[in-house]
C-alpha positions in Angstrom: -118.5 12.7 -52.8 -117.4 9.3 -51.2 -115.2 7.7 -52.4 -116.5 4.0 -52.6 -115.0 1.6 -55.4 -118.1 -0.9 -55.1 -120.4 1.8 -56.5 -117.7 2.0 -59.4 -118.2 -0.1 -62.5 -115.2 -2.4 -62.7 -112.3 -1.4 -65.3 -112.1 -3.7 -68.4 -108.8 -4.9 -66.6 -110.3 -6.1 -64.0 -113.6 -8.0 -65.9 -110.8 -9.8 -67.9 -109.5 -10.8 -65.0 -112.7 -12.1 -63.8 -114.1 -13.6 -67.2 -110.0 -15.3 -67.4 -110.8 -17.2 -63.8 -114.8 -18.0 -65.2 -113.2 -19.8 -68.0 -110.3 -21.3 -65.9 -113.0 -22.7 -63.6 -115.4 -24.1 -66.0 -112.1 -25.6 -68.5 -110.8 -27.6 -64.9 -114.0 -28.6 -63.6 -114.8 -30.3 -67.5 -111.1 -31.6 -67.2 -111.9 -33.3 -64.0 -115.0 -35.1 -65.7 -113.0 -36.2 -68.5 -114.7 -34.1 -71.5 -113.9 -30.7 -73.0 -115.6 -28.4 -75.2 -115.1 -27.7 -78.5 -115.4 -24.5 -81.3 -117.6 -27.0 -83.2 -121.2 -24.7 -84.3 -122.7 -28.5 -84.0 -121.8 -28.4 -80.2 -120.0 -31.3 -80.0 -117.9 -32.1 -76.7 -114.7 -34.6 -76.4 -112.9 -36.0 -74.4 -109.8 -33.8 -73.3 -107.1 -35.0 -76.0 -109.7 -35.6 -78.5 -111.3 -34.2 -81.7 -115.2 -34.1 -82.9 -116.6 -35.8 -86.6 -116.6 -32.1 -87.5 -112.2 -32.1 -87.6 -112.9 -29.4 -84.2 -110.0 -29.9 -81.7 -111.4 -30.3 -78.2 -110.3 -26.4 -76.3 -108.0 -28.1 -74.1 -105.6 -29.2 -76.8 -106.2 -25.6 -78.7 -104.9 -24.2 -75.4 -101.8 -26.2 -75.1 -103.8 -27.7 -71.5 -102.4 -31.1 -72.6 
C-alpha cells in the first residue's frame, strides 16, 4: 500500500481550515469594494458598518471586523 496523503480525503480539521480561509477571502475582497453581506433571507447587501430595511446587521459588524 503507498502511502500517499493526496489519495486521502482531507480530515474535517483540515476542510475547516480551508472553508475558514474561503470565507476570509470572499469577507476581505467585499471589504475592499465597500459592501458586505448580510443573514437577511431577502439578500440584502450593505455597506460594511451598515444594517439592511430588514434590521439584518451587515456580517462584518456580526463578526466584530469593524
Amino acid at each position: 500500500m503507498i502511502n500517499d496523503k493526496s489519495k486521502h480525503p482531507a480530515s474535517d480539521e483540515e476542510k475547516r481550515k480551508q472553508s475558514e480561509a474561503k470565507i476570509n477571502a470572499f469577507l476581505a475582497e467585499c471589504l475592499d469594494e465597500g459592501w458586505s453581506p448580510t443573514k437577511c433571507p431577502s439578500g440584502c447587501v450593505v455597506e460594511p458598518d451598515g444594517v439592511c430595511p430588514h434590521s439584518f446587521q451587515s456580517v462584518a459588524l456580526e463578526l466584530g471586523l469593524i
